[in-house]
HTML snippet that shows the backbone in 3Dmol.js (N, CA, C, O; Angstrom):
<script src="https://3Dmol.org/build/3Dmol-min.js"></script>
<div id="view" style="width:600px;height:400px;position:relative"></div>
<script>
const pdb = `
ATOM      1  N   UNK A   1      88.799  22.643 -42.235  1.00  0.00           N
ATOM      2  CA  UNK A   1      88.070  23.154 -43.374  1.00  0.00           C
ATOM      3  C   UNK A   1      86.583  22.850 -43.274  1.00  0.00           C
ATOM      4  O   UNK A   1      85.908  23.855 -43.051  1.00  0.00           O
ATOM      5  N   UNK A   2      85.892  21.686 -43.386  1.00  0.00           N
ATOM      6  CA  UNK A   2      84.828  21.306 -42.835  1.00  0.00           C
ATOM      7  C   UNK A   2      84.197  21.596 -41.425  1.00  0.00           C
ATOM      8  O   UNK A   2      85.029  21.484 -40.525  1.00  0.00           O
ATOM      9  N   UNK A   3      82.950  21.937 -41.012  1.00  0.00           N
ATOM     10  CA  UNK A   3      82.696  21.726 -39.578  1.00  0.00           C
ATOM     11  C   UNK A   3      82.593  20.162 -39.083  1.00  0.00           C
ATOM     12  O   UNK A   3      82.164  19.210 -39.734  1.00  0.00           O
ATOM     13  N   UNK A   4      82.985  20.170 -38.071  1.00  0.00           N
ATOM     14  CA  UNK A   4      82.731  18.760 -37.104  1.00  0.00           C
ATOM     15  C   UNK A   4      80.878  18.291 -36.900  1.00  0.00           C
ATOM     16  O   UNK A   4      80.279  17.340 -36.398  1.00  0.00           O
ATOM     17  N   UNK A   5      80.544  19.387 -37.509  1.00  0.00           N
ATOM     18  CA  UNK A   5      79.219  18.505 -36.898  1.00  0.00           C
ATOM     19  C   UNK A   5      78.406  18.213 -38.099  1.00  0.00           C
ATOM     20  O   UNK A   5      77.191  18.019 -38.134  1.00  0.00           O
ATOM     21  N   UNK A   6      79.130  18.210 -38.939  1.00  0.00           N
ATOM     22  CA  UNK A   6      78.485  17.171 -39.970  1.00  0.00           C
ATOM     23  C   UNK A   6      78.225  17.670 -41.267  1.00  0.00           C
ATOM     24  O   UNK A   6      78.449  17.103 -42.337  1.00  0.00           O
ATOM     25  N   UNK A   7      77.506  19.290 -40.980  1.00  0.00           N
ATOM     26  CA  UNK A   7      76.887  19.844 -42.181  1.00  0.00           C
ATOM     27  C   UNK A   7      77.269  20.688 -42.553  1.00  0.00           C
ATOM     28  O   UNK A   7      77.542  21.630 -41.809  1.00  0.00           O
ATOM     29  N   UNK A   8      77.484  20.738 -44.041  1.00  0.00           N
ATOM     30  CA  UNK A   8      78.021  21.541 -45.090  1.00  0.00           C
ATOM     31  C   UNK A   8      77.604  22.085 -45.517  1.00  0.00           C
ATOM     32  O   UNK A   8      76.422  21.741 -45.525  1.00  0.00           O
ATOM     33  N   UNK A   9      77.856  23.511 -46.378  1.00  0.00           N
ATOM     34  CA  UNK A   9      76.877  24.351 -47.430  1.00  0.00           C
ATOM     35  C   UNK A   9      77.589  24.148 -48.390  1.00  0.00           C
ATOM     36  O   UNK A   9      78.793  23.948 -48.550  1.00  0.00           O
ATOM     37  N   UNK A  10      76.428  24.244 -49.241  1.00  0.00           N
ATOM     38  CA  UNK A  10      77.105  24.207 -51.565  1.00  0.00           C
ATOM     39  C   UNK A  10      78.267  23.774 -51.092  1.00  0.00           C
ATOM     40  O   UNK A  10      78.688  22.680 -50.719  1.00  0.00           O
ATOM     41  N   UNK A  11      78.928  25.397 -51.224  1.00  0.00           N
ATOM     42  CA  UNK A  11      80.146  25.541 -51.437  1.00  0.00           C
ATOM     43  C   UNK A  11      81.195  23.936 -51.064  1.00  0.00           C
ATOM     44  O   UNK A  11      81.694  23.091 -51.806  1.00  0.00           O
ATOM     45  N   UNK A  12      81.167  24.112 -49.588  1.00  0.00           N
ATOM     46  CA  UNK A  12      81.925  22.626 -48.692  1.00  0.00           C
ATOM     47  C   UNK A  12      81.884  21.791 -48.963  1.00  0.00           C
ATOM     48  O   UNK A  12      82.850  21.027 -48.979  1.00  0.00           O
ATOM     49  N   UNK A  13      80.200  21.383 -49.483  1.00  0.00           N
ATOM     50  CA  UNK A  13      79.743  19.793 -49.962  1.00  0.00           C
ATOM     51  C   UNK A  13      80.532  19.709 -51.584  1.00  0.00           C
ATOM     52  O   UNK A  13      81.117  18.696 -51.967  1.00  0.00           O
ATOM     53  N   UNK A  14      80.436  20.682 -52.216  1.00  0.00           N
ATOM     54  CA  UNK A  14      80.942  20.586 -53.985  1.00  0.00           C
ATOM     55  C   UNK A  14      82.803  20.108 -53.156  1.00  0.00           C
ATOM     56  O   UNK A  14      83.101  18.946 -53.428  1.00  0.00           O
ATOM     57  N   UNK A  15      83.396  20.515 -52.683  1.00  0.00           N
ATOM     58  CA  UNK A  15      84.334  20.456 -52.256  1.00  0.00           C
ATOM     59  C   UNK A  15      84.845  19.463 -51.768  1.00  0.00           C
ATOM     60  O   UNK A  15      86.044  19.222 -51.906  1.00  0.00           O
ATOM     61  N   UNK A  16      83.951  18.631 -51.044  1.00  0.00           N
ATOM     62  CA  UNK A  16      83.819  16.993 -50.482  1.00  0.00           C
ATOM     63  C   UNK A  16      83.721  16.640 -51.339  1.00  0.00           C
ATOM     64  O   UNK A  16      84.822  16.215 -51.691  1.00  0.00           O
ATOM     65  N   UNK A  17      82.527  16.396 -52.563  1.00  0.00           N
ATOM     66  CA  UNK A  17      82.520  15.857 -53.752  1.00  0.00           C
ATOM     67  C   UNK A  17      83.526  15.773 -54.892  1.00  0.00           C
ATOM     68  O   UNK A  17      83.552  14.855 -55.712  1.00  0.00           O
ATOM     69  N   UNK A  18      84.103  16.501 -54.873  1.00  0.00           N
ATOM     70  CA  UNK A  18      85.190  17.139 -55.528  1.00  0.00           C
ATOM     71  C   UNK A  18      84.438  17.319 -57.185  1.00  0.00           C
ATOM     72  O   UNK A  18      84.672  16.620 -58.170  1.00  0.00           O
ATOM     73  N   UNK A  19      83.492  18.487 -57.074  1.00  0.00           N
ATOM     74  CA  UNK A  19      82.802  18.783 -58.029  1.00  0.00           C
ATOM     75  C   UNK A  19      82.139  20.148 -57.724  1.00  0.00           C
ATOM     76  O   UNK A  19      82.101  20.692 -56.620  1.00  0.00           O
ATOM     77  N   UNK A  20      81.340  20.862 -59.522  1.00  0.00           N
ATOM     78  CA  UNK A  20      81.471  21.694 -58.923  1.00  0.00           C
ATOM     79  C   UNK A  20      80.031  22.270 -58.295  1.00  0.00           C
ATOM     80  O   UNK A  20      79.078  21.509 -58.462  1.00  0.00           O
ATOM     81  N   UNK A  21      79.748  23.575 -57.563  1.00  0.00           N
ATOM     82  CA  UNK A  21      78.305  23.750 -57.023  1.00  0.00           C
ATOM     83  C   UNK A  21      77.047  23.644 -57.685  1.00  0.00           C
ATOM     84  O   UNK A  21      75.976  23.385 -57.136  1.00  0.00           O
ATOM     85  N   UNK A  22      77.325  23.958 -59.447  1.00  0.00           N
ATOM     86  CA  UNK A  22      76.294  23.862 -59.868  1.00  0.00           C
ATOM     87  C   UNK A  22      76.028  22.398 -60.163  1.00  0.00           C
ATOM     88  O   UNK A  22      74.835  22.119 -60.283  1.00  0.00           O
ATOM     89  N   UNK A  23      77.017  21.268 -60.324  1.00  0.00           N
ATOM     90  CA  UNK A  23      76.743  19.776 -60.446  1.00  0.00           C
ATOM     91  C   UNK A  23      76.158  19.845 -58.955  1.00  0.00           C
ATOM     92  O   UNK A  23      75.032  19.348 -58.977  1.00  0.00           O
ATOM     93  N   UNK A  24      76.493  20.260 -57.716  1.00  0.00           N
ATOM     94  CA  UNK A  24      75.972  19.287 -57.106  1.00  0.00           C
ATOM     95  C   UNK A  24      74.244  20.180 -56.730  1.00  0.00           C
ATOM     96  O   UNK A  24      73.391  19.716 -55.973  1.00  0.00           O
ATOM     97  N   UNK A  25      74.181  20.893 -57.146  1.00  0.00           N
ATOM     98  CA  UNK A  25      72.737  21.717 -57.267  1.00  0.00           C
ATOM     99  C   UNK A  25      71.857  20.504 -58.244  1.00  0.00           C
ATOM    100  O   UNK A  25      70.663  20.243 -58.096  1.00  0.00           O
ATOM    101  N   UNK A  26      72.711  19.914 -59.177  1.00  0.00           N
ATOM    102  CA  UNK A  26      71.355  19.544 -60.032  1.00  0.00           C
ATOM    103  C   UNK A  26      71.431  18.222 -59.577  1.00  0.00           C
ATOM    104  O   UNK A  26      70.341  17.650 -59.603  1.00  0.00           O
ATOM    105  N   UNK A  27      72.573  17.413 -59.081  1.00  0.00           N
ATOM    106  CA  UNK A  27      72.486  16.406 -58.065  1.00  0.00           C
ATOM    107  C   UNK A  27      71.338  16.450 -56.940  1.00  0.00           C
ATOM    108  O   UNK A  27      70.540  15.535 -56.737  1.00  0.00           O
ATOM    109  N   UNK A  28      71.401  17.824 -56.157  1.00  0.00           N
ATOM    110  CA  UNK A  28      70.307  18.087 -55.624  1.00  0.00           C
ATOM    111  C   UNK A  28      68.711  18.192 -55.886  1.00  0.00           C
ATOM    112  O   UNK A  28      67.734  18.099 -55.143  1.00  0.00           O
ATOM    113  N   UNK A  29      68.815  18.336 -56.731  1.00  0.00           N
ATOM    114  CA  UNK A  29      67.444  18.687 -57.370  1.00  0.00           C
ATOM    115  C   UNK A  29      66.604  17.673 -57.978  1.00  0.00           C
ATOM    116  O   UNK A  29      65.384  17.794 -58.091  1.00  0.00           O
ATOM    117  N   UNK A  30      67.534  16.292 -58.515  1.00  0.00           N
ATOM    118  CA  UNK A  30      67.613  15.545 -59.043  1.00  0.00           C
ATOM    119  C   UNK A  30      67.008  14.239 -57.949  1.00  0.00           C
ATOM    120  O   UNK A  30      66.419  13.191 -58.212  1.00  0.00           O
ATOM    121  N   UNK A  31      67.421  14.802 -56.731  1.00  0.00           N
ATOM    122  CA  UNK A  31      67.173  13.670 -55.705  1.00  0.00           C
ATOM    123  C   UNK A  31      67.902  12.375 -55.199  1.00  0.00           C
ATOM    124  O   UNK A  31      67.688  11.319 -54.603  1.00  0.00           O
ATOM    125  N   UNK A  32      69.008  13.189 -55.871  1.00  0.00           N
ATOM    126  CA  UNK A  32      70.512  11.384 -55.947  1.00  0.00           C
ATOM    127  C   UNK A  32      70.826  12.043 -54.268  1.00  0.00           C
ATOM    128  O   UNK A  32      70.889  11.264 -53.317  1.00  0.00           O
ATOM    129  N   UNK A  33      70.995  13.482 -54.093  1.00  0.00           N
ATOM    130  CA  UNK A  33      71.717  13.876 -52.904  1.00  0.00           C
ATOM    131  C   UNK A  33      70.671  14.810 -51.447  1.00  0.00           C
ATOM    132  O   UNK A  33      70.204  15.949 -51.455  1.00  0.00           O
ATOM    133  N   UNK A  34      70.641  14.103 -50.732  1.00  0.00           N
ATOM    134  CA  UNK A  34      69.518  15.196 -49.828  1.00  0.00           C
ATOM    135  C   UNK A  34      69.984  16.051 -49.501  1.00  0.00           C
ATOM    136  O   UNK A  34      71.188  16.151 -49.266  1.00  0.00           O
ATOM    137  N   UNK A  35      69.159  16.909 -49.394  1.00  0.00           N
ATOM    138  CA  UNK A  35      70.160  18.386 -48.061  1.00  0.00           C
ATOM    139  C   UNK A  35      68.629  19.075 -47.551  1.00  0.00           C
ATOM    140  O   UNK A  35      67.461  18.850 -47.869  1.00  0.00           O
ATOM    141  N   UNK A  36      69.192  19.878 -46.744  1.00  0.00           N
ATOM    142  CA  UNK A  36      68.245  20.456 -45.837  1.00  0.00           C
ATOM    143  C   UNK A  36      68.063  22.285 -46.172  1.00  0.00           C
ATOM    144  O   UNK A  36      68.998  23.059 -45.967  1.00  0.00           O
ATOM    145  N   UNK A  37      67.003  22.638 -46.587  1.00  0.00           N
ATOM    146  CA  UNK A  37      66.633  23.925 -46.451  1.00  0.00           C
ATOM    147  C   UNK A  37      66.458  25.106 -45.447  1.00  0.00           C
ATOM    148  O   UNK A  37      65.228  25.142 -45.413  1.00  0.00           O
ATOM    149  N   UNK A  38      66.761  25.825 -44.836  1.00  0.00           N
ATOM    150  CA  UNK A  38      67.096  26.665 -43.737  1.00  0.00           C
ATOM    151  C   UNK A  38      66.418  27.894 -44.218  1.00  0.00           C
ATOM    152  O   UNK A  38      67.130  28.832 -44.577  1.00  0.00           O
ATOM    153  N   UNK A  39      64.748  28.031 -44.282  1.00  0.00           N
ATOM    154  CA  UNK A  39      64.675  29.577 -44.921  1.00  0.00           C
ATOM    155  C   UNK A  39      63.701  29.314 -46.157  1.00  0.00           C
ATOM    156  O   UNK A  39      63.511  28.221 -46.691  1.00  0.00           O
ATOM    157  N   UNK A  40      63.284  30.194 -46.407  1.00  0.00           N
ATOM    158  CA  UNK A  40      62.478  30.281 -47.309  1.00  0.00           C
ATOM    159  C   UNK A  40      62.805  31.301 -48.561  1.00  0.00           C
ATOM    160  O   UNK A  40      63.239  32.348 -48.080  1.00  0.00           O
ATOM    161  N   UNK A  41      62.751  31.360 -49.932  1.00  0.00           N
ATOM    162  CA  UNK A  41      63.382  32.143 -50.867  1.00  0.00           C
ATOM    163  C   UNK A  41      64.736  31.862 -51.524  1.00  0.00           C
ATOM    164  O   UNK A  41      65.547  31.084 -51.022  1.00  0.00           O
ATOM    165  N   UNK A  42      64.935  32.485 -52.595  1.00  0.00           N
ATOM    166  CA  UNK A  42      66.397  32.148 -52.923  1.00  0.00           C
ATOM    167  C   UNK A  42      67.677  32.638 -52.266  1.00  0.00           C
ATOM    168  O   UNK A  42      68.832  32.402 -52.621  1.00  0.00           O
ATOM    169  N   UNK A  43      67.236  33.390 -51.203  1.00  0.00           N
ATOM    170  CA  UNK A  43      68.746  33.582 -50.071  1.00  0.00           C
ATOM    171  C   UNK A  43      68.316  32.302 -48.824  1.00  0.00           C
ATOM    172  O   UNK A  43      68.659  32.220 -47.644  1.00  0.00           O
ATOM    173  N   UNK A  44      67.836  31.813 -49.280  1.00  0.00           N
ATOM    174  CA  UNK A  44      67.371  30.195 -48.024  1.00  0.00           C
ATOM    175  C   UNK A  44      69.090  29.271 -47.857  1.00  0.00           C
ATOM    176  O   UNK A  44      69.660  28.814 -48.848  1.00  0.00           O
ATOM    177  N   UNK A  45      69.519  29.187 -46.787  1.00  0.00           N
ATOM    178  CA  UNK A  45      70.797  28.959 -46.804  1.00  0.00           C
ATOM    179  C   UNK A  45      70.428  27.004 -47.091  1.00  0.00           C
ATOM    180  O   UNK A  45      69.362  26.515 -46.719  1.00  0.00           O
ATOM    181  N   UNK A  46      71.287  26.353 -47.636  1.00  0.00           N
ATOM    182  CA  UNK A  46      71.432  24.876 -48.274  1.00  0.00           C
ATOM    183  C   UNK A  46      72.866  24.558 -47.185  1.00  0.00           C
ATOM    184  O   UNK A  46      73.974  25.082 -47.074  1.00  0.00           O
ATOM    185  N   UNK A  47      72.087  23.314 -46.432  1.00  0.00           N
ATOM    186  CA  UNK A  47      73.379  22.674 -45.557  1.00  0.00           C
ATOM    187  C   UNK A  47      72.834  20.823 -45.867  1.00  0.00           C
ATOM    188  O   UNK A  47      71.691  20.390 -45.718  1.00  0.00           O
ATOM    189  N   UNK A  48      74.197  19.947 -46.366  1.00  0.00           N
ATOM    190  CA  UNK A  48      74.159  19.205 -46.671  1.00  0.00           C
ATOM    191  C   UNK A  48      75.112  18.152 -45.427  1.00  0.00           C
ATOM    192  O   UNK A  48      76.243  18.428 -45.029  1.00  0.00           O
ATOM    193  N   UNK A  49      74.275  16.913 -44.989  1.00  0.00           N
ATOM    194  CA  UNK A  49      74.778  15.975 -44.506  1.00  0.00           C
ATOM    195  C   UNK A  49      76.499  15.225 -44.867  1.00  0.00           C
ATOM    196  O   UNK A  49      76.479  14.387 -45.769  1.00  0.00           O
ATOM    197  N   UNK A  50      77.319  15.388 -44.482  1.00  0.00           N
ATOM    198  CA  UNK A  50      78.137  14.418 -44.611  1.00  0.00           C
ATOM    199  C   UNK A  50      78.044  13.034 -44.986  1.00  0.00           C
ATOM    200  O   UNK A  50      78.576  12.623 -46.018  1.00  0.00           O
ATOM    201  N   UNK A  51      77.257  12.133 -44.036  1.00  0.00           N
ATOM    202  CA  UNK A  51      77.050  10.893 -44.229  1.00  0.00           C
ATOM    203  C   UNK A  51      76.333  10.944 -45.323  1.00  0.00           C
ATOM    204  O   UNK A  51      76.929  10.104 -45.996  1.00  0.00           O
ATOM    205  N   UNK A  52      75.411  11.359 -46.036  1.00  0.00           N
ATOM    206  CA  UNK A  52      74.757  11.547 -46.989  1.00  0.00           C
ATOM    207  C   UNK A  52      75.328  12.075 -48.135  1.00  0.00           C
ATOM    208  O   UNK A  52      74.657  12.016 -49.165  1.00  0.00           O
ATOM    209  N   UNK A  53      76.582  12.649 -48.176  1.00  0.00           N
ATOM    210  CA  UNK A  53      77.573  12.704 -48.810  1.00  0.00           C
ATOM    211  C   UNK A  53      78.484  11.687 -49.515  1.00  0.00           C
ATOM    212  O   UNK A  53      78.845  11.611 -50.689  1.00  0.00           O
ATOM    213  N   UNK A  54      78.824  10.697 -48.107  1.00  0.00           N
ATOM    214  CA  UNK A  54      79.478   9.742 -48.239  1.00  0.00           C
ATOM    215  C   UNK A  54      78.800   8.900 -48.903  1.00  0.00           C
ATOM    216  O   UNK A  54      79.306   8.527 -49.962  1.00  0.00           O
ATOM    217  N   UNK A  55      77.483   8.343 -48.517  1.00  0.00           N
ATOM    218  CA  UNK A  55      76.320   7.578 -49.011  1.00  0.00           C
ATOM    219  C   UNK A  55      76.122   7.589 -50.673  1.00  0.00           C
ATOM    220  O   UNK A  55      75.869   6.598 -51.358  1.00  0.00           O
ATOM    221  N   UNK A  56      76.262   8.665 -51.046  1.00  0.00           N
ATOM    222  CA  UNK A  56      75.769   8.836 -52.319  1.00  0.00           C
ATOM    223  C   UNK A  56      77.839   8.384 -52.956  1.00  0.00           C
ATOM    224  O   UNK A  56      78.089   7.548 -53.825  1.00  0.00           O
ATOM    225  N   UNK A  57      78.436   8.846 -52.538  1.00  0.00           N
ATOM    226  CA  UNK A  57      80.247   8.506 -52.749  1.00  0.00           C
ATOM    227  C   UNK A  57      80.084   6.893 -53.156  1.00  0.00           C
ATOM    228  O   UNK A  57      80.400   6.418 -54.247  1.00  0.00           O
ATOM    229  N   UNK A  58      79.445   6.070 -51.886  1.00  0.00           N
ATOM    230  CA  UNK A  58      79.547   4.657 -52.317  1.00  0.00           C
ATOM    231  C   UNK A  58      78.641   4.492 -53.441  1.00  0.00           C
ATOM    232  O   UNK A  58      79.301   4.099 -54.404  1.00  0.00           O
ATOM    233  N   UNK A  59      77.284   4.637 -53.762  1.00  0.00           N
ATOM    234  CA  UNK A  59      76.586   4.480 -54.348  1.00  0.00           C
ATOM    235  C   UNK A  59      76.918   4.736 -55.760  1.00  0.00           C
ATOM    236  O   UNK A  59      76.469   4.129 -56.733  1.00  0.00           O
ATOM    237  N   UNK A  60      77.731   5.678 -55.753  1.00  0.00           N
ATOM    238  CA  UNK A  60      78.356   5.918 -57.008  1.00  0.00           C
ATOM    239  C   UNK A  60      79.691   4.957 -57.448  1.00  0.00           C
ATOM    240  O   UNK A  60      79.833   4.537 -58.596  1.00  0.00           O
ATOM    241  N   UNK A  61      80.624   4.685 -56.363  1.00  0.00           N
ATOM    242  CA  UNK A  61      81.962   3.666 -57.008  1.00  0.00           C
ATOM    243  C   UNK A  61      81.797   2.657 -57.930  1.00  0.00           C
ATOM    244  O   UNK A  61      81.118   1.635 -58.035  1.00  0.00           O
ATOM    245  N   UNK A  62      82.826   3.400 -58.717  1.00  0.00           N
ATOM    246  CA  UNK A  62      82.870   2.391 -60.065  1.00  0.00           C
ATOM    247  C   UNK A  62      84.055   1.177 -59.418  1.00  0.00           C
ATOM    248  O   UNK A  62      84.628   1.256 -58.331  1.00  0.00           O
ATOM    249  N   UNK A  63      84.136   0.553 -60.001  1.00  0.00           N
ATOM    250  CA  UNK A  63      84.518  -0.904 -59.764  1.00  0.00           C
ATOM    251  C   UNK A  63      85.406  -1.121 -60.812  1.00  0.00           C
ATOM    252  O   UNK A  63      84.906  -1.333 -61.916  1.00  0.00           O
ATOM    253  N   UNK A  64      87.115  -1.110 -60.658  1.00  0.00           N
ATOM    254  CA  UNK A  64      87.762  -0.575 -62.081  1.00  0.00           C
ATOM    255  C   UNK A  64      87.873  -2.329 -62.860  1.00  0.00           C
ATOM    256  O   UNK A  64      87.958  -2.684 -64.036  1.00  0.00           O
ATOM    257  N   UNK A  65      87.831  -2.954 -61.810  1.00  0.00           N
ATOM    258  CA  UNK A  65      88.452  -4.353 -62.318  1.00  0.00           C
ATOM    259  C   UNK A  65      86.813  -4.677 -63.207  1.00  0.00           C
ATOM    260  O   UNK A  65      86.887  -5.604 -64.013  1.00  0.00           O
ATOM    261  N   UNK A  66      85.504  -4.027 -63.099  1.00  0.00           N
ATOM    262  CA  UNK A  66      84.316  -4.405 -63.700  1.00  0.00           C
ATOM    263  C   UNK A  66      84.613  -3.554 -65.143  1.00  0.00           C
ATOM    264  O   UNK A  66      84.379  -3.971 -66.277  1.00  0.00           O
ATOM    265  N   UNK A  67      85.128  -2.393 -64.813  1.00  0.00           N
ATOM    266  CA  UNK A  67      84.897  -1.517 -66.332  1.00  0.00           C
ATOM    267  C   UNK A  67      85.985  -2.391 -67.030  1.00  0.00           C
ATOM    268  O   UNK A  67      85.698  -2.760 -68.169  1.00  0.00           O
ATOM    269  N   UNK A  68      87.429  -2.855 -66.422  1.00  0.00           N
ATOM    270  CA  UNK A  68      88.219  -3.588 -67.960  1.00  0.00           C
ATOM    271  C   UNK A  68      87.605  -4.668 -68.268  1.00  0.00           C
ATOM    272  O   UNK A  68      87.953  -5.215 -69.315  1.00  0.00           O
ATOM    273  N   UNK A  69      86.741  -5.159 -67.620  1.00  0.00           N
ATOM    274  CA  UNK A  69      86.438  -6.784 -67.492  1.00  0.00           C
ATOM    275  C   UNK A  69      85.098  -6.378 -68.901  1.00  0.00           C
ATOM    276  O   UNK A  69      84.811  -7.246 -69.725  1.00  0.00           O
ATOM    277  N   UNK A  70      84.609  -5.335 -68.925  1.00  0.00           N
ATOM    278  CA  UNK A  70      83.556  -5.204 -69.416  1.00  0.00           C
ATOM    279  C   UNK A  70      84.299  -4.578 -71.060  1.00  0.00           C
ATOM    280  O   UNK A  70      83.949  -4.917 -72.190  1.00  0.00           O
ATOM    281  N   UNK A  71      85.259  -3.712 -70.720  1.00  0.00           N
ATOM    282  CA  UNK A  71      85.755  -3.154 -72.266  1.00  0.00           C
ATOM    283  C   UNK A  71      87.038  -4.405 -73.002  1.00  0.00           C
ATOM    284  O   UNK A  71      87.558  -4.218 -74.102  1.00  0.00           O
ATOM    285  N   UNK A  72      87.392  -5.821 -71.965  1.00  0.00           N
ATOM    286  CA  UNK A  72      88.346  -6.715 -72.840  1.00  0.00           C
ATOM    287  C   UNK A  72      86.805  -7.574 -73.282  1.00  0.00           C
ATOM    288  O   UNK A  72      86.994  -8.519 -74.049  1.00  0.00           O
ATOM    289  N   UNK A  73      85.003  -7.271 -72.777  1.00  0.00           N
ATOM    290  CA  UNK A  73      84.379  -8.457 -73.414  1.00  0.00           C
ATOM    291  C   UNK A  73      83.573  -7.588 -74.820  1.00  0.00           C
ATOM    292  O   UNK A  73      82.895  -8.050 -75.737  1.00  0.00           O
ATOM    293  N   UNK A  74      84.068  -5.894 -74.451  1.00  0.00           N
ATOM    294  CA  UNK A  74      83.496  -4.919 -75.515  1.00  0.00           C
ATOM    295  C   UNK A  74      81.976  -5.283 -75.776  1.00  0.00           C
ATOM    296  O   UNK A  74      81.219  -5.783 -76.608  1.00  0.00           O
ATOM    297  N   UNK A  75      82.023  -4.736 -74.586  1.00  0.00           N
ATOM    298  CA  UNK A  75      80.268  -4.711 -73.824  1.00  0.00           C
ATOM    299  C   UNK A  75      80.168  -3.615 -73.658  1.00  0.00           C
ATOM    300  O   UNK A  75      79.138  -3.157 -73.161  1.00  0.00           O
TER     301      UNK A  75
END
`;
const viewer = $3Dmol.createViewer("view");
viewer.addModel(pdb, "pdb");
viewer.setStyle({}, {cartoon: {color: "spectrum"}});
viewer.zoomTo();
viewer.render();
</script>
């Protein structure tokens, strides 16, 4: 489903994310997620890193034993 060499468009990367294209557009835009521009204009094709995928995956994990620890101190 993915290519082997790393880079994804919208579509693939929302799909890795398991979210959808327009979240990860404003993810993009936003600067939480890099990707690379190919082109100039709004038919400019968007191919996004894997590892940079993953990167932003850790950066995001919630920590479940922190969220009960935090809702039994109702913080």
């Amino acid at each position: 489903m993915f290519r082997s060499n790393g880079n994804l468009t919208r579509k693939e990367a929302a799909a890795y994310l398991r979210i959808s294209v327009r979240t990860l557009d404003h993810l993009a835009h936003e600067g939480d997620i890099p990707y690379s521009k190919l082109g100039n204009g709004p038919r400019a094709r968007v191919l996004y890193q894997r590892r940079d995928l993953d990167a932003y995956l850790e950066r995001t994990k919630v920590d479940p034993k922190r969220v009960a620890r935090k809702i039994l101190e109702g913080t």
